[in-house]
FIDO-415901 format. One record per atom (N, C-alpha, C): residue number from 1; residue in three letters; chain; atom name; z, x, y. Coordinates in nm, 3 decimals, padded with zeros to 5 digits. Example, Ala and Ser with C-alpha at 12.3 -4.5 7.8 and 13.67 -1.06 7.14 Angstrom:
R   mise   gulum   koltor   mike         z         x         y
R      1     ALA        A      N    00.780    01.319   -00.569
R      1     ALA        A     CA    00.780    01.230   -00.450
R      1     ALA        A      C    00.780    01.320   -00.330
R      2     SER        A      N    00.708    01.285   -00.225
R      2     SER        A     CA    00.714    01.367   -00.106
R      2     SER        A      C    00.787    01.290    00.003
END
This chain:
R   mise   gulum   koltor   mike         z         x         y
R      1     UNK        A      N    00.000    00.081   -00.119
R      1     UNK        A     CA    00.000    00.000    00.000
R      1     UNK        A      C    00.000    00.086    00.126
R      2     UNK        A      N    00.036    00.193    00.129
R      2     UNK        A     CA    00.069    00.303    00.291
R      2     UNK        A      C   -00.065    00.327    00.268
R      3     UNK        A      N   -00.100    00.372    00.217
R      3     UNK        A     CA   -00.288    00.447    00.198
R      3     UNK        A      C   -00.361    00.330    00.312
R      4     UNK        A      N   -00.380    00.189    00.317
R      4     UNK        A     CA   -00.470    00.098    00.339
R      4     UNK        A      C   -00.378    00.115    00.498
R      5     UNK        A      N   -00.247    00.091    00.545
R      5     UNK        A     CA   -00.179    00.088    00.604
R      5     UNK        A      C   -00.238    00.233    00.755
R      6     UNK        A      N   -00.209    00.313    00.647
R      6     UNK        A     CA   -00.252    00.411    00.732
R      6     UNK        A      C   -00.385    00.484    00.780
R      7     UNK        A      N   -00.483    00.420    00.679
R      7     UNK        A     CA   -00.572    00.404    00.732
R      7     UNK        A      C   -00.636    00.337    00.878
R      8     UNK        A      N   -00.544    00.237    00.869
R      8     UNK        A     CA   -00.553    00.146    01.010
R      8     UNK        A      C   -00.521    00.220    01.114
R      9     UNK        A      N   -00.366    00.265    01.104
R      9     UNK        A     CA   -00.271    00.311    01.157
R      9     UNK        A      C   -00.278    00.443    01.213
R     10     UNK        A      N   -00.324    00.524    01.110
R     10     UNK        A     CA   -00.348    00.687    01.134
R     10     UNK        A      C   -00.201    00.723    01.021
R     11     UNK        A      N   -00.173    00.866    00.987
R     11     UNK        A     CA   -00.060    00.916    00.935
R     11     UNK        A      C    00.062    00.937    00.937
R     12     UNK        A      N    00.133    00.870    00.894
R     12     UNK        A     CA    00.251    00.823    00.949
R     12     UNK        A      C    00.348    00.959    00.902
R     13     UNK        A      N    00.288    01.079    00.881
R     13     UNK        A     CA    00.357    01.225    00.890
R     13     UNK        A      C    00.323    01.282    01.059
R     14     UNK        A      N    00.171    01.241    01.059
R     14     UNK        A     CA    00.121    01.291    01.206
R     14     UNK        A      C    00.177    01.207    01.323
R     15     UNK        A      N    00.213    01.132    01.269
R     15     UNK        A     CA    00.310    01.034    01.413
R     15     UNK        A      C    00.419    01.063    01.403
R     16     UNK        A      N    00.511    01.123    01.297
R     16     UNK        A     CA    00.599    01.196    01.314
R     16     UNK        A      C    00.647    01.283    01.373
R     17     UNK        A      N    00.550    01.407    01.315
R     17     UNK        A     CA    00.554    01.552    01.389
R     17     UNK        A      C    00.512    01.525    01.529
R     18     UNK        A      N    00.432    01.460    01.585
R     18     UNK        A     CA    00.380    01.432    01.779
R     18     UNK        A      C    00.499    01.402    01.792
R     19     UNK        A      N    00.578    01.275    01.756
R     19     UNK        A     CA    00.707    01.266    01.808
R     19     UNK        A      C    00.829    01.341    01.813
R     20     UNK        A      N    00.800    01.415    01.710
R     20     UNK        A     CA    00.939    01.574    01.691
R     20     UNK        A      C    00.853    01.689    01.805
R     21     UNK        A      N    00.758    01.700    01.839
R     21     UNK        A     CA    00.701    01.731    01.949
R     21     UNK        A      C    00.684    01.707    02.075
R     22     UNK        A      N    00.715    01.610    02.075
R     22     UNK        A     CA    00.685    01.508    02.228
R     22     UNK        A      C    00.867    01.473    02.262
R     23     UNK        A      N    00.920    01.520    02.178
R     23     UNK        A     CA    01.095    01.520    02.177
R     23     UNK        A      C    01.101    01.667    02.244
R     24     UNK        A      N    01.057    01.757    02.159
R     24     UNK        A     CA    01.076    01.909    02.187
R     24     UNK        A      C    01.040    01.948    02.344
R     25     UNK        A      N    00.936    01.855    02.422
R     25     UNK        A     CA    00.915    01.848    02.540
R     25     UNK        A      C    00.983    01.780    02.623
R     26     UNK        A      N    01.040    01.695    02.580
R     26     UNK        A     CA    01.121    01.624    02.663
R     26     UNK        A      C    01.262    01.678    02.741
R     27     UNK        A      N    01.315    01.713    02.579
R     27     UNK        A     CA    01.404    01.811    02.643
R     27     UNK        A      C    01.444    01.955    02.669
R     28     UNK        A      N    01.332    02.002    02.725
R     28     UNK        A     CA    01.328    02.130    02.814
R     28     UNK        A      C    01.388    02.119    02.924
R     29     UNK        A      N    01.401    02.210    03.004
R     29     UNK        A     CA    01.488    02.231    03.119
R     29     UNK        A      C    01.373    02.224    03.257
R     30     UNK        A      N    01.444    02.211    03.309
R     30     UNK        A     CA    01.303    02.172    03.458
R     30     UNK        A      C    01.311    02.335    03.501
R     31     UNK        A      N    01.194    02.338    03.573
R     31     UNK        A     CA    01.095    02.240    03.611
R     31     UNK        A      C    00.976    02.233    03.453
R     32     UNK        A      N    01.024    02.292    03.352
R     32     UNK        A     CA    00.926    02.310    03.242
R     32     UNK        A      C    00.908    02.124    03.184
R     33     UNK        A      N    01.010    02.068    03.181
R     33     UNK        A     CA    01.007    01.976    03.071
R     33     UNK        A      C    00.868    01.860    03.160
R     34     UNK        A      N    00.902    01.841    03.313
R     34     UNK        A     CA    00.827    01.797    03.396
R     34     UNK        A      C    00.681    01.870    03.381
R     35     UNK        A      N    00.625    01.961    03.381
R     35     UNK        A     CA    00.511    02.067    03.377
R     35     UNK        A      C    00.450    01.997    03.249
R     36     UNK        A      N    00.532    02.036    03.177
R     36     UNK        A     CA    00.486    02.002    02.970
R     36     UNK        A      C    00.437    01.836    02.997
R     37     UNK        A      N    00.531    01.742    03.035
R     37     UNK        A     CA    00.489    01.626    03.077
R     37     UNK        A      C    00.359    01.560    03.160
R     38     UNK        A      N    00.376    01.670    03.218
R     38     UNK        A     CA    00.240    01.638    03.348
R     38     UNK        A      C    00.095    01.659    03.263
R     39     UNK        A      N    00.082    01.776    03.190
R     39     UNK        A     CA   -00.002    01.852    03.139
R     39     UNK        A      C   -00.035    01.726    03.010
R     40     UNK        A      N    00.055    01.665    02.931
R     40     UNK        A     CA    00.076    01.614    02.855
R     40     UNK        A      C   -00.011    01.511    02.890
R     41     UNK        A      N    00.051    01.423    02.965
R     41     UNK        A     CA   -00.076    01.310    03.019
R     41     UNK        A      C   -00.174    01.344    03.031
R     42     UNK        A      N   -00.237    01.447    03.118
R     42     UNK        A     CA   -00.375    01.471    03.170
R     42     UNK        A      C   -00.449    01.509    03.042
R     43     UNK        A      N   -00.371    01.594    02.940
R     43     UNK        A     CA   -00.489    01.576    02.797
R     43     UNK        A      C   -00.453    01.447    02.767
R     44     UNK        A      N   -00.349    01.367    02.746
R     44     UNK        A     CA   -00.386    01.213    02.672
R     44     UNK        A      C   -00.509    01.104    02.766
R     45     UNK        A      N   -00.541    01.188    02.867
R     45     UNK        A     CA   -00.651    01.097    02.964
R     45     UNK        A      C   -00.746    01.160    02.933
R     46     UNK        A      N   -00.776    01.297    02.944
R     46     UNK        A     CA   -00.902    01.371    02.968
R     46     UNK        A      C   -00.972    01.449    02.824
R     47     UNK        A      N   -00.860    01.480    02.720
R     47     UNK        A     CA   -00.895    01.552    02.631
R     47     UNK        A      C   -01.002    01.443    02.554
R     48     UNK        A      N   -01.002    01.329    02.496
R     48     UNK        A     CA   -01.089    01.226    02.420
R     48     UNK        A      C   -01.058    01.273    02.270
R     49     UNK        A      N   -00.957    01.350    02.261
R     49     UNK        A     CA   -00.943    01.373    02.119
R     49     UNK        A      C   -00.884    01.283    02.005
R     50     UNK        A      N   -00.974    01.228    01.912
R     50     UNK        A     CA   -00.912    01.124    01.842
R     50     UNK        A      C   -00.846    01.132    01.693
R     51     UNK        A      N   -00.884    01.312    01.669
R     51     UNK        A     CA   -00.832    01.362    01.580
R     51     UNK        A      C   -00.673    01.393    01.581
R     52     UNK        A      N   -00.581    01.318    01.492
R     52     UNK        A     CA   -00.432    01.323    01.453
R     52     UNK        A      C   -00.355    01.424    01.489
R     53     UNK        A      N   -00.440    01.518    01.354
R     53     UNK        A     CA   -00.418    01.630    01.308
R     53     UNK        A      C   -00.458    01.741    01.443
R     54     UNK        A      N   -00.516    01.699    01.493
R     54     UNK        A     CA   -00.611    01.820    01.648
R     54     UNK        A      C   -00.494    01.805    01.734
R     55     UNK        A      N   -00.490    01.669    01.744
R     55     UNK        A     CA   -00.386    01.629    01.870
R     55     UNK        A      C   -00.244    01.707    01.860
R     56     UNK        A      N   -00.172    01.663    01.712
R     56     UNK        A     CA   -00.010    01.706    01.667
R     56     UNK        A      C   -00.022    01.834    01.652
R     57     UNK        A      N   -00.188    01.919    01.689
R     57     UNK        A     CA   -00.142    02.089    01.678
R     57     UNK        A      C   -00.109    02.117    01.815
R     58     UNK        A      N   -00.232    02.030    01.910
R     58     UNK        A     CA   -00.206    02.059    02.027
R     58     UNK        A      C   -00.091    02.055    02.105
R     59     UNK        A      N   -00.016    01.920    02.088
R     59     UNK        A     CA    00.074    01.906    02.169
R     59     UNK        A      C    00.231    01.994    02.089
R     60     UNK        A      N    00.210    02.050    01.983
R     60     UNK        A     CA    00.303    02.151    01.896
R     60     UNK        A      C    00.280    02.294    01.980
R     61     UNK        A      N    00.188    02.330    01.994
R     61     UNK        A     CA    00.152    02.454    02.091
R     61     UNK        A      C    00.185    02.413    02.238
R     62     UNK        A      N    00.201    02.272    02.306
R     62     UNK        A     CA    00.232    02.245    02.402
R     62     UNK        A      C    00.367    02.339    02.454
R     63     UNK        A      N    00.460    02.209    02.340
R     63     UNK        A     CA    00.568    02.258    02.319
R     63     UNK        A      C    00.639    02.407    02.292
R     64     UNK        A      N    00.553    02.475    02.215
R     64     UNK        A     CA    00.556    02.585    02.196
R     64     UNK        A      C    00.560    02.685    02.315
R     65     UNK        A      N    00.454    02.652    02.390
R     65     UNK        A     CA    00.419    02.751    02.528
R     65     UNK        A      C    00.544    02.724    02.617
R     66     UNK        A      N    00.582    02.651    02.659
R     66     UNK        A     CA    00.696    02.611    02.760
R     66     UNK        A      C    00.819    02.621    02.688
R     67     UNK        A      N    00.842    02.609    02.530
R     67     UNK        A     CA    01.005    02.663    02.490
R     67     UNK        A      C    00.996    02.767    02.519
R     68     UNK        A      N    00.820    02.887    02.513
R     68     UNK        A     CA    00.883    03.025    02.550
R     68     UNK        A      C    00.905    03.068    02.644
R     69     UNK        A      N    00.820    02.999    02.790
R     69     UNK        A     CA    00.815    03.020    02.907
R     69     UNK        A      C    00.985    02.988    02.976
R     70     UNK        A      N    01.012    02.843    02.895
R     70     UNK        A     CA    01.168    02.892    02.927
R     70     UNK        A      C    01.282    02.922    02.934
R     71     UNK        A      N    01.234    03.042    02.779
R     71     UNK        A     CA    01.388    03.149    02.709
R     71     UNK        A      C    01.340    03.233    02.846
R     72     UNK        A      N    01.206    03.282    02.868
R     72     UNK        A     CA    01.151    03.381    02.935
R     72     UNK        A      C    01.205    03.355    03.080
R     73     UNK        A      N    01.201    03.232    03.120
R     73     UNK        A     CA    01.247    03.211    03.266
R     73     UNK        A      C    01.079    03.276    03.322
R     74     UNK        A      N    00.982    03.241    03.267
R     74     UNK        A     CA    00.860    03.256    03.359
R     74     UNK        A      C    00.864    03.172    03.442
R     75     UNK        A      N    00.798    03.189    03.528
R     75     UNK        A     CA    00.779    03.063    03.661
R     75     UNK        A      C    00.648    03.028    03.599
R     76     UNK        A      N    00.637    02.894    03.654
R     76     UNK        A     CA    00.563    02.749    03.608
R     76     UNK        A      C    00.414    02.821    03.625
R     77     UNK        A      N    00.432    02.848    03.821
R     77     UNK        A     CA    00.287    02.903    03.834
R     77     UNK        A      C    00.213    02.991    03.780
R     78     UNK        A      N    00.326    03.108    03.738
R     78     UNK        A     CA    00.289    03.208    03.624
R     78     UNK        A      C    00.208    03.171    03.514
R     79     UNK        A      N    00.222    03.060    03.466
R     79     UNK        A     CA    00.134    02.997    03.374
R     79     UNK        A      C    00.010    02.943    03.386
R     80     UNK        A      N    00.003    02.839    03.464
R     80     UNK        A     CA   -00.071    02.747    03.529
R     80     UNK        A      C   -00.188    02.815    03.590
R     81     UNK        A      N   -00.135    02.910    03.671
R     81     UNK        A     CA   -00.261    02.955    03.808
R     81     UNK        A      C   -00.238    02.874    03.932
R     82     UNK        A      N   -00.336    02.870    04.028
R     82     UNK        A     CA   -00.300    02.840    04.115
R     82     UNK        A      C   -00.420    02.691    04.111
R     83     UNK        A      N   -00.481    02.676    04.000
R     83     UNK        A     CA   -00.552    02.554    03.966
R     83     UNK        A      C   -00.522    02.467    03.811
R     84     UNK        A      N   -00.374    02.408    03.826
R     84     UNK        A     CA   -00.325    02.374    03.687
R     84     UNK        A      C   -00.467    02.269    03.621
R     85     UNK        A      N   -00.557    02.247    03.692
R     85     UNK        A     CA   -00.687    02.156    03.619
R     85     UNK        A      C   -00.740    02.188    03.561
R     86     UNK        A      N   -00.787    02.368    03.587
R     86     UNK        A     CA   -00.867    02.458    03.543
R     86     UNK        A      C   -00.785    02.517    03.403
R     87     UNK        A      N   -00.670    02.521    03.399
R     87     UNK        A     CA   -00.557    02.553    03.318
R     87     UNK        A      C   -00.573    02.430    03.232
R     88     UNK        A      N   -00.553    02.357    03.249
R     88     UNK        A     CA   -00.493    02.233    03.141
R     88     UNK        A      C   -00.681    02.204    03.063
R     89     UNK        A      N   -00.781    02.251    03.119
R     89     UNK        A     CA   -00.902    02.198    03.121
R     89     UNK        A      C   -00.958    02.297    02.985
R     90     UNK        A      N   -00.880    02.428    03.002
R     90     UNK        A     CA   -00.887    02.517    02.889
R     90     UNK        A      C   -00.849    02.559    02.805
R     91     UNK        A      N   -00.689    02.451    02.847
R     91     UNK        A     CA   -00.582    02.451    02.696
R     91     UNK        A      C   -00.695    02.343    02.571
R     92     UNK        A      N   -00.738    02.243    02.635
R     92     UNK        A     CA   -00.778    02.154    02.546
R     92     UNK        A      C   -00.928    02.186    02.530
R     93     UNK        A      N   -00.968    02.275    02.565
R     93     UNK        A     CA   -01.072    02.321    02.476
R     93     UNK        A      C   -01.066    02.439    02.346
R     94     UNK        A      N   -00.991    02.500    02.380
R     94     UNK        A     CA   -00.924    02.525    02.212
R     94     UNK        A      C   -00.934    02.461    02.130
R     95     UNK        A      N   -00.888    02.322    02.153
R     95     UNK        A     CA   -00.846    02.224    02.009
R     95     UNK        A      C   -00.980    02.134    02.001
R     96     UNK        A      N   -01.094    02.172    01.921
R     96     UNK        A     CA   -01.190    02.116    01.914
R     96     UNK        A      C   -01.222    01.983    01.777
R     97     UNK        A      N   -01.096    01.863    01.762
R     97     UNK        A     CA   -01.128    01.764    01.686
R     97     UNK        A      C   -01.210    01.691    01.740
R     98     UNK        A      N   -01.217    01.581    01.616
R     98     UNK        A     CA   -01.314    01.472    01.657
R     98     UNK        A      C   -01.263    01.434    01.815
R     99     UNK        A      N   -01.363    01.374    01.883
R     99     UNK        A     CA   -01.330    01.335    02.001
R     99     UNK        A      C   -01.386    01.170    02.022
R    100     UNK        A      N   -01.377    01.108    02.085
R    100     UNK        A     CA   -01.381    00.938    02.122
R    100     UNK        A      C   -01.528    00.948    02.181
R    101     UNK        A      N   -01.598    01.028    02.235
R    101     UNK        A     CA   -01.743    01.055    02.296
R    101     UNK        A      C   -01.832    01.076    02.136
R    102     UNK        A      N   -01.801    01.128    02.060
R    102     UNK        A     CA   -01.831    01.177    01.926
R    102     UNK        A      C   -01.923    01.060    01.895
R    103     UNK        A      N   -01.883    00.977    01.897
R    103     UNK        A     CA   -01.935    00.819    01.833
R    103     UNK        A      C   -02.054    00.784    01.922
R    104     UNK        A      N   -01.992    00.789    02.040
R    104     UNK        A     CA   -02.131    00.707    02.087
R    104     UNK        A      C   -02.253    00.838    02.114
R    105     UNK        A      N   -02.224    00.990    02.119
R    105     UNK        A     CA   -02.352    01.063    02.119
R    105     UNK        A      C   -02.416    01.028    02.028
R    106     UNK        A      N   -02.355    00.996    01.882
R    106     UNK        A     CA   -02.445    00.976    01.747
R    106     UNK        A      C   -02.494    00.868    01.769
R    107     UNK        A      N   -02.460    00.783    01.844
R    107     UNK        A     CA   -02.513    00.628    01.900
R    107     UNK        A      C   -02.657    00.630    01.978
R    108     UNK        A      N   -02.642    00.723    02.103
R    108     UNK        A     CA   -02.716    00.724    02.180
R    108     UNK        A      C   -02.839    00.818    02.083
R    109     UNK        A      N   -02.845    00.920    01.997
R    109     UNK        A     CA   -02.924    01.013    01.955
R    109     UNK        A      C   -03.006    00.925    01.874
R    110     UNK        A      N   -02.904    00.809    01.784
R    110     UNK        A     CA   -03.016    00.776    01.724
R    110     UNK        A      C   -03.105    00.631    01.777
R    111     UNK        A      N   -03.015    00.614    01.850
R    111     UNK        A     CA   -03.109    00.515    01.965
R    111     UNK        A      C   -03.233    00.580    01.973
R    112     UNK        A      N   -03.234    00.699    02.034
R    112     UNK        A     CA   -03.325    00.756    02.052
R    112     UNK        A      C   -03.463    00.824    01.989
R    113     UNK        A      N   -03.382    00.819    01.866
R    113     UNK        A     CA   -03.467    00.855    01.701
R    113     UNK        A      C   -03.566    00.719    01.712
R    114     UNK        A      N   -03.467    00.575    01.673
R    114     UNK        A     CA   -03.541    00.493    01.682
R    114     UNK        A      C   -03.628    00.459    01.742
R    115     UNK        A      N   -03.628    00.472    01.855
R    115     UNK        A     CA   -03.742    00.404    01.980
R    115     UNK        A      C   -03.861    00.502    01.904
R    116     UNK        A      N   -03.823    00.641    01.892
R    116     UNK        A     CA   -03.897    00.716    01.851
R    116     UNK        A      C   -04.026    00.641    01.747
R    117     UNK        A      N   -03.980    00.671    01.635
R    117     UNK        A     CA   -04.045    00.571    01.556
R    117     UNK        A      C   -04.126    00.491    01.574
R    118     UNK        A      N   -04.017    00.371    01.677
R    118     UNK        A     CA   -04.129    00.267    01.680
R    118     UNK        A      C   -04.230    00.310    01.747
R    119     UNK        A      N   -04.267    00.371    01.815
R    119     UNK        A     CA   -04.340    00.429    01.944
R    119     UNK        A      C   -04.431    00.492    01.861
R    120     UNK        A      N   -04.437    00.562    01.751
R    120     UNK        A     CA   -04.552    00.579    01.665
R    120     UNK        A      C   -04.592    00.485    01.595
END
């Protein structure tokens, strides 16, 4: 019965670990836990990643980067740059899963196949 369940659902290990992750960010110490947060949203808007498994590595390395940044006591900007867009824009190109655009390129390509065709 979980098999059909989670199929729907997605993996109910991978919704786990995001949440033992998305915990691990939470409670950091400022200004990191705020930073991890900010960054956090802007890939859940911008990244389109619909892969589980892509996502629960990413936001595990999230977490990861900012527990070290603050044993280290790095400063925020130290990280970031002085363009956190350009920063956050190249964390999530690392993590190359399926993405939510994925679907409709194969949509539009073979739209395009087709017309093809008919057109001969």
């Amino acid at each position: 019965m979980t098999n059909w369940i989670e199929n729907v659902t997605g993996s109910f290990g991978e919704k786990k670990q995001y949440k033992q992750n998305k915990a691990r960010i939470d409670t950091l110490p400022e200004p990191y836990s705020t930073t991890a947060k900010a960054l956090l949203r802007y890939f859940t808007y911008s990244s389109g990643i619909t892969d589980g498994a892509t996502l629960v590595q990413m936001v595990g390395d999230l977490a990861d980067l900012w527990e070290r940044a603050a044993v280290d006591g790095t400063p925020v900007r130290e990280i970031v740059g002085e363009n956190p867009v350009e920063f956050a824009e190249a964390f999530v190109e690392a993590y190359t899963g399926k993405q939510w655009i994925d679907k409709e390129r194969a949509r539009l390509t073979k739209a395009i196949d087709d017309a093809e065709r008919e057109q001969s």
